[in-house]
N, C-alpha and C positions, 0 to 999 in steps of 0.2 A: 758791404764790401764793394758792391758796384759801383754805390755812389762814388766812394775814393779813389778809384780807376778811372771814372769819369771826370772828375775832378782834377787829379794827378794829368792824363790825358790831356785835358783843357787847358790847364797849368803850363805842361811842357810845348803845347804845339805853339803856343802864348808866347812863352822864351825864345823859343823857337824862331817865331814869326819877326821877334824882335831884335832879334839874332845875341839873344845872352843864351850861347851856344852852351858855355860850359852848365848854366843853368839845366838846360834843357836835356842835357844829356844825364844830368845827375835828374832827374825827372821821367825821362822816355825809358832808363836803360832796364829799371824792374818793372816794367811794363812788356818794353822787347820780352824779356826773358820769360814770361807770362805768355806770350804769345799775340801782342796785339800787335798785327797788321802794320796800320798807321805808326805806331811807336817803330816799329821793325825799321819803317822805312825813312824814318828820321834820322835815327839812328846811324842806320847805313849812309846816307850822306853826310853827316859829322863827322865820322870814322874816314870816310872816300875824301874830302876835302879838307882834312884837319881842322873842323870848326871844335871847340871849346874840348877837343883831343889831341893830341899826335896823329896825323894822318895814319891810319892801319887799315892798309888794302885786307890785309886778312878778315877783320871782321867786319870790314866797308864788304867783302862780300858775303860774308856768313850773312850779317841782319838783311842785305837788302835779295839776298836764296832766299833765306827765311819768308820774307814777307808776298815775296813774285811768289814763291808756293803755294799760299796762300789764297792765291788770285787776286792781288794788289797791283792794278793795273799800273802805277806808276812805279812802282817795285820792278812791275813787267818792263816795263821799256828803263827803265836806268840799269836792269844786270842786262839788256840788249843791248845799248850803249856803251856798260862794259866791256861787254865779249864784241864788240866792233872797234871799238881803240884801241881794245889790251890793256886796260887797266883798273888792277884790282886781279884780273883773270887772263890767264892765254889769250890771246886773241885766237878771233873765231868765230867767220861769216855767218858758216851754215847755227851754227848757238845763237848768235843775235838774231838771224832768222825768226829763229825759234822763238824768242819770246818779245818779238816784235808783234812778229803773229799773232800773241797770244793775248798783249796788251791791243792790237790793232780789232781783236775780233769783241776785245769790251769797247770799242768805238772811241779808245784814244787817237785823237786826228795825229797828233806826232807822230805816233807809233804805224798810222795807218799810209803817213806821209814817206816817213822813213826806207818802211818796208817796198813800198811806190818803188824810190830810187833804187834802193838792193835790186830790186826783180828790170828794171829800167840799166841798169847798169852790168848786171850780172855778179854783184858783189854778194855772194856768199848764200847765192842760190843759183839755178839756171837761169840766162836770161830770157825774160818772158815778156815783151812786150804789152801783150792782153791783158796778164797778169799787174802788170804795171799800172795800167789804164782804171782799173776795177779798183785799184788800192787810191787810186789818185781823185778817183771821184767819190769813193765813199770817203775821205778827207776833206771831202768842199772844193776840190779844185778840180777846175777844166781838165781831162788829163792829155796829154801830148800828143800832137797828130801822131799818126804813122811816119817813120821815117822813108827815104827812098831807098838808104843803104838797107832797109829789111826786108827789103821784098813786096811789105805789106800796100796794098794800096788804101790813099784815106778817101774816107766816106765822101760823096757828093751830096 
């Protein structure tokens, strides 16, 4: 039985990859439903983009809840992305927060970048400079002097 999950799996991430979308969805979607991750979060961007579907925000979030539940790190940061533009979901700072963080603390650099500018901007958390800094260098990047307008003075 594993073998054909794994099989089917390879199959549809293959479709997938090649973009015979509707292939991959008639492939990934008794998988999703099965509960695999990967599949979930396929899935959920074919539904969010109308690839080889109808676009359907409804279940472009259902499979890609599904799979961020999970702990699918890029499940994590695409329903953050979500709930940051509004679409698929309300929008909703302090939500994309939340699983920005969540992809950002399995060491996705996007998510760790992302979350950087929220906490640097004050979008949909408090702003925290320091905070900012700490996100921006565990991403690989230099993170931002101190500003003058903060108060903060920068290092010598």
């Amino acid at each position: 039985m594993f073998e054909n999950h794994d099989m089917n799996l390879t199959s549809g991430i293959a479709a997938f990859e090649a973009k015979h979308f509707a292939r991959a969805l008639q492939l990934l979607t008794p998988l999703a439903q099965q509960g695999d991750a990967d599949a979930q979060y396929r899935v959920a961007i074919m539904y969010q983009n109308g690839l080889g579907a109808v676009r359907n925000e409804a279940m472009a979030e259902k499979w890609m809840r599904a799979a961020a539940d999970q702990g699918h790190a890029l499940a994590q940061h695409g329903l953050g992305f979500m709930y940051l533009e509004g679409d698929c979901v309300d929008k909703s700072g302090a939500q994309a927060a939340s699983w920005f963080r969540r992809a950002a603390e399995q060491g996705l650099a996007g998510s760790q970048t992302t979350l950087a500018n929220m906490y640097e901007h004050g979008e949909g958390v408090a702003k925290d400079l320091e905070e900012a800094r700490k996100w921006y260098k565990m991403a690989g990047f230099d993170p931002p002097p101190p500003s003058p307008a903060s108060g903060e003075e920068a290092d010598s």
